[in-house]
N, C-alpha and C positions, 0 to 999 in steps of 0.2 A: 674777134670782137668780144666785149662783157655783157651782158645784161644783169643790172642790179634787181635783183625782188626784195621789200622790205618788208617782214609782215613780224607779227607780234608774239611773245616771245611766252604768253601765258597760256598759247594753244597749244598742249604740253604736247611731247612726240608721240605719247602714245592715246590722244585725241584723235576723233575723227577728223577735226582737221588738220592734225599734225599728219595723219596715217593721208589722208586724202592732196594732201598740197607736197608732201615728198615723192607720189606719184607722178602729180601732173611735173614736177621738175624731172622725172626721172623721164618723161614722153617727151617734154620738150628738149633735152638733150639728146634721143635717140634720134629725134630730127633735126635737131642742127649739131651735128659734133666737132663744130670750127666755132661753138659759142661759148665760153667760159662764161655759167651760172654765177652769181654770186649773192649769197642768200642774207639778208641780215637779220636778227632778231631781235626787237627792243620792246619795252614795256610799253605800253596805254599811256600811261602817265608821258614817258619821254617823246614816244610819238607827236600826242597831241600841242606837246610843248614846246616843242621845237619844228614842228611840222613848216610852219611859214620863212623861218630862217631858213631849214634845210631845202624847201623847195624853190626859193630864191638864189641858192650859193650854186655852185658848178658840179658838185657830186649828189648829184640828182637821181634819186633811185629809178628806173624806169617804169617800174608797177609795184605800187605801194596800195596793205591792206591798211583800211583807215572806217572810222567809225560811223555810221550814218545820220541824217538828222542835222539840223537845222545848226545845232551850235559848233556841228564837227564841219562835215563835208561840203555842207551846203554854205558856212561861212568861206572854205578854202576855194567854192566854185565861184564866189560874187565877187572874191578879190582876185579872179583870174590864174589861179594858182593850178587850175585842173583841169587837163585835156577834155571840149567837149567830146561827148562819145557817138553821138545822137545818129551819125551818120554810119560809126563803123559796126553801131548795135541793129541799123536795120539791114546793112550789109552784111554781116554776117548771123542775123535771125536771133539775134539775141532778144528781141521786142516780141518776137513770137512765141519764144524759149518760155519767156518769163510769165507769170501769169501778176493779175494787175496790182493786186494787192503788195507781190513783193518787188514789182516792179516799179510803186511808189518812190522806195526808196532811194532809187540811181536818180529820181528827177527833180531837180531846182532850177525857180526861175531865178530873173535877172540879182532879186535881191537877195539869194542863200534857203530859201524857204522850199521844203522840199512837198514833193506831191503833183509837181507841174512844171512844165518848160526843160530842158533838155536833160538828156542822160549825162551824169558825171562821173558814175560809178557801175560798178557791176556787180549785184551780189549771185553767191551760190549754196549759198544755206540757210538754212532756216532757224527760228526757234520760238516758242510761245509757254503761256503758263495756263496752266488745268490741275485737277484735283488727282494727287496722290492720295492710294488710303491702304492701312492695316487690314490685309485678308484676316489674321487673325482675330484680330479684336472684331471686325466685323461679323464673322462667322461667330464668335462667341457670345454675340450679343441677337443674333440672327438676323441679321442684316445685309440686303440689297441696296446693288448700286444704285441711288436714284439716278432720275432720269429726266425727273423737273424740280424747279423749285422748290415744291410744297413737299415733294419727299424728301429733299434737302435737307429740311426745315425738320421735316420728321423724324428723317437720322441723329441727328443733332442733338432733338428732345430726347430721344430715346436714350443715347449715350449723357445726356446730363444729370437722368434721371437715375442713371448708375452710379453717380459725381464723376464721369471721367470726362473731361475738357474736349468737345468734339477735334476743334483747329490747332493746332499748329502753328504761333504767328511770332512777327517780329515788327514790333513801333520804332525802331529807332534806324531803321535802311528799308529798305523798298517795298517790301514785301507787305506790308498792309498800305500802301500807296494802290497797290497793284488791284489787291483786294477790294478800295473804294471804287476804282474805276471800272473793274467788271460791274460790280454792282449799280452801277450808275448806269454803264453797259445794257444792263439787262432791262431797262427802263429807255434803251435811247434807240433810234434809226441810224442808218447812215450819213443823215445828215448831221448831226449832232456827232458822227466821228470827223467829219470832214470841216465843220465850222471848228471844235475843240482842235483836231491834231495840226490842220492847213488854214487858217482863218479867212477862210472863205464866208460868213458870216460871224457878228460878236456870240458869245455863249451866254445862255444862261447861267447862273451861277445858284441864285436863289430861289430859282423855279425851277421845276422839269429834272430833269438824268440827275443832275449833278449834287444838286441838293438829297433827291430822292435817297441814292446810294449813301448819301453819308448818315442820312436819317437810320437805314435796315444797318450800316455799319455800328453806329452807335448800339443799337437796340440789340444787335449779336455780342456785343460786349456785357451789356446789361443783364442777357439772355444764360448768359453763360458760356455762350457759344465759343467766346475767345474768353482766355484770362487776361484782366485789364493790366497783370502784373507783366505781359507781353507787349509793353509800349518801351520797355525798358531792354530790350532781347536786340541782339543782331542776328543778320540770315541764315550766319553761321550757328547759332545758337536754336533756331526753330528747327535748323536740319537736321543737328544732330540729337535734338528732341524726339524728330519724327522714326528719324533710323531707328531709335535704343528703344521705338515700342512705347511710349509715352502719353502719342496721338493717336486716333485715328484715322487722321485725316492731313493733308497739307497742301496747300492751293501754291505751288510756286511753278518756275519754270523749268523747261528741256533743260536747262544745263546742271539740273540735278540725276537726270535720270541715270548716267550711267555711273554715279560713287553712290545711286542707291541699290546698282547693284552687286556692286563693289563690294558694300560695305552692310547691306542690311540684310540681315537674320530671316526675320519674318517675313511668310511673301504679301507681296503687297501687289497694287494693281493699279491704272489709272483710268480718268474717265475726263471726258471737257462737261466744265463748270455750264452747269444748264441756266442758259441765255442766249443773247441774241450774237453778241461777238466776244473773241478773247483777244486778252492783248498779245501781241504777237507781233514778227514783221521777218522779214530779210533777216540775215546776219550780217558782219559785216562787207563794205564793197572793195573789191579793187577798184584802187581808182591809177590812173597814169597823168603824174605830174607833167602840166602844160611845156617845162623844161627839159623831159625825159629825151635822150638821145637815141634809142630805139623804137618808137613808138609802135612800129608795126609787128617786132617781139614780142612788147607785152601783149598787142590785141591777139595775139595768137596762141600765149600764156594763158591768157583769162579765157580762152576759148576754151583750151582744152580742161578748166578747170570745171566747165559745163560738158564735156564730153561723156556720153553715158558710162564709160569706163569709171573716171571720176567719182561721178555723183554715185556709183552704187559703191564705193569705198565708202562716202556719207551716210549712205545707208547702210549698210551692214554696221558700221560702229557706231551708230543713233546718232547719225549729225544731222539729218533733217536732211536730203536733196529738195531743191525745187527744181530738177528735171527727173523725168523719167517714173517710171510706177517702182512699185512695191514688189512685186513678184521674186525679184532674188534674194530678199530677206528672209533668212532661216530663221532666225530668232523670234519666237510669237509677241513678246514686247515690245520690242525695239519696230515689230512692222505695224504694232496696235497705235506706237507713237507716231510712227510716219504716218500711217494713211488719215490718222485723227491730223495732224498738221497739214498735209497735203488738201485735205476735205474743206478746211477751212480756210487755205489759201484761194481753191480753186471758187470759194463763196464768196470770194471778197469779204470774209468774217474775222479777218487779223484786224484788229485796231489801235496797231501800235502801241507804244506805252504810254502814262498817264506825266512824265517828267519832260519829255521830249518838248513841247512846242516851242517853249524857251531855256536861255543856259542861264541857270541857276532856281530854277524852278522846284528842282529834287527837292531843295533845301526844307523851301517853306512847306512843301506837299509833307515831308516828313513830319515837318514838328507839328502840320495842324491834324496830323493824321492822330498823332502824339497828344490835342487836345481836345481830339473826338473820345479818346480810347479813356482817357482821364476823368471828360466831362467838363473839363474848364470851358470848355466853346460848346455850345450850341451847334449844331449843320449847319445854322443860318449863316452863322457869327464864323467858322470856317470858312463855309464857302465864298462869304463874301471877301473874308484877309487872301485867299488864293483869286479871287476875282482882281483884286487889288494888284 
């Protein structure tokens, strides 16, 4: 017999998950060797695009990676398109495996909305965003990694007062989105991530977290803290700012760490952004289309791609495992990034990202990020068009 796997074609081979998901195919064939693999690779874009057709036709991949969140997996769970899992994940301790925060993400209820009601998905890696910084520039300026806030704030001064641009940013994709919502973050509880990312209550918009964060966002621009000429920048443009020595500083995520180390001269170091949560979550899940002709293959696929085997490939090449510790990572970065991610998985302290609750949300979050940074909008006058 075949078993189809379809997963995505930008988690390059020589990724942690490229390195880590050609393993678990190379386990899962040693155990069946009357099963003809067959692997497909396609883009984000075509996935997502054709995802409903293709899992309605007859070549139905058996376990398909696919994106999580409300306007991906959780729309494919409410139109019936996706095996529930709910039973095969307590059966096989995958509920136990997972710790809660990223175990969020596999659950949607009846209407696509994730955070509750049954498993549809399974993820096995992780990823979140925290402060990169210049040992160099730091050290030349004499400078310690803060620890709170107010040293934060301190570093910052200290570096503007030399003229050099503490941050690192980009207004024009995600990356000061990202930035509004820690900082709003660092102002909010759990409830306020769970009313914002699962609307389990309305949000404030003009009171409380949300407003607050755009208020310090603004005034870091005003500050110096950011160049307001960086509403105009893309991610790819702040990063490779940050590499060339430019900044001292750049608040993004895990999927920069390993082309900074690729690629960057100067040693640099990380730290999580002093507050109360980061944005963070799961990566993406397998899920097994409700049409899939093997289905007890794939649960035995996605099993082994949580097998400690597995997950210490993720670890050793900075994918983030959410099974298993830290102890076989030789590399002192790459284990300072796992157990700072794990740490904050194990708090229930990932709070997701700030675009997710609804699809097409990025849009508006961008440009009013765009007319905080500018000044045309007020926080108020923002928060309320993103309330909107």
């Amino acid at each position: 017999s075949e078993m189809c796997i379809r997963d995505r074609d930008y988690e390059a081979d020589n990724s942690a998950m490229g390195k880590a998901w050609d393993r678990a195919v190379e386990i899962f064939q040693e155990r069946h060797p009357d099963v003809t693999v067959k692997r497909e690779a396609q883009t984000f874009e075509q996935i997502q695009k054709n995802a409903k057709i293709v899992l309605t036709g007859d070549q139905v991949p058996d376990v398909m990676e696919y994106n999580k969140g409300n306007a991906t997996a959780g729309q494919l769970a409410s139109q019936g398109l996706l095996t529930d899992l709910t039973d095969v994940a307590k059966e096989r301790g995958w509920d136990k495996k997972l710790p809660e925060s990223i175990a969020q993400t596999a659950k949607y209820d009846e209407n696509g909305l994730m955070g509750s009601g049954n498993w549809y998905g399974i993820p096995n890696y992780g990823e979140f965003v925290f402060m990169y910084y210049n040992k160099k520039l730091f050290d030349e300026s004499g400078l310690q990694v803060p620890k709170t806030m107010d040293e934060l704030v301190a570093v910052m001064d200290a570096f503007v007062a030399k003229g050099i641009t503490p941050l690192a940013e980009a207004g024009s994709e995600y990356p000061m989105g990202q930035l509004w919502y820690t900082l709003a973050l660092s102002k909010a509880d759990s409830k306020f991530v769970r009313d914002y990312q699962f609307f389990d209550n309305p949000v404030q918009w003009t009171s409380g977290p949300a407003v607050e964060g755009a208020k310090v966002l603004q005034d870091w621009v005003n500050k110096g803290y950011i160049n307001s000429a960086a509403s105009g920048l893309t991610a790819e443009d702040m990063g490779t700012g940050f590499i060339s020595g430019n900044y001292p500083m750049m608040f993004s995520g895990s999927w920069w760490f390993g082309r900074l180390a690729d690629e960057m001269t100067d040693p640099w170091g990380q730290f999580v952004f002093p507050g109360n949560f980061a944005p963070g979550s799961s990566g993406n899940l397998w899920v097994v289309p409700e049409n899939a002709k093997n289905k007890e293959l794939a649960y035995e696929f996605i099993d082994i791609t949580l097998s400690d085997e597995v997950q210490a490939i993720f670890g050793e090449q900075g994918g983030l495992p959410v099974v298993g510790g830290t102890d076989n990572i030789t590399d002192e970065a790459t284990k300072t990034l796992t157990d700072n991610f794990q740490n904050l998985a194990k708090d229930n302290k990932l709070a997701f990202y700030p675009d997710w609750p609804v699809a097409g949300f990025y849009d508006q979050l961008v440009s009013n990020m765009q007319s905080l940074m500018s000044g045309s909008k007020t926080p108020e006058q923002a928060m309320q068009d993103l309330q909107t």
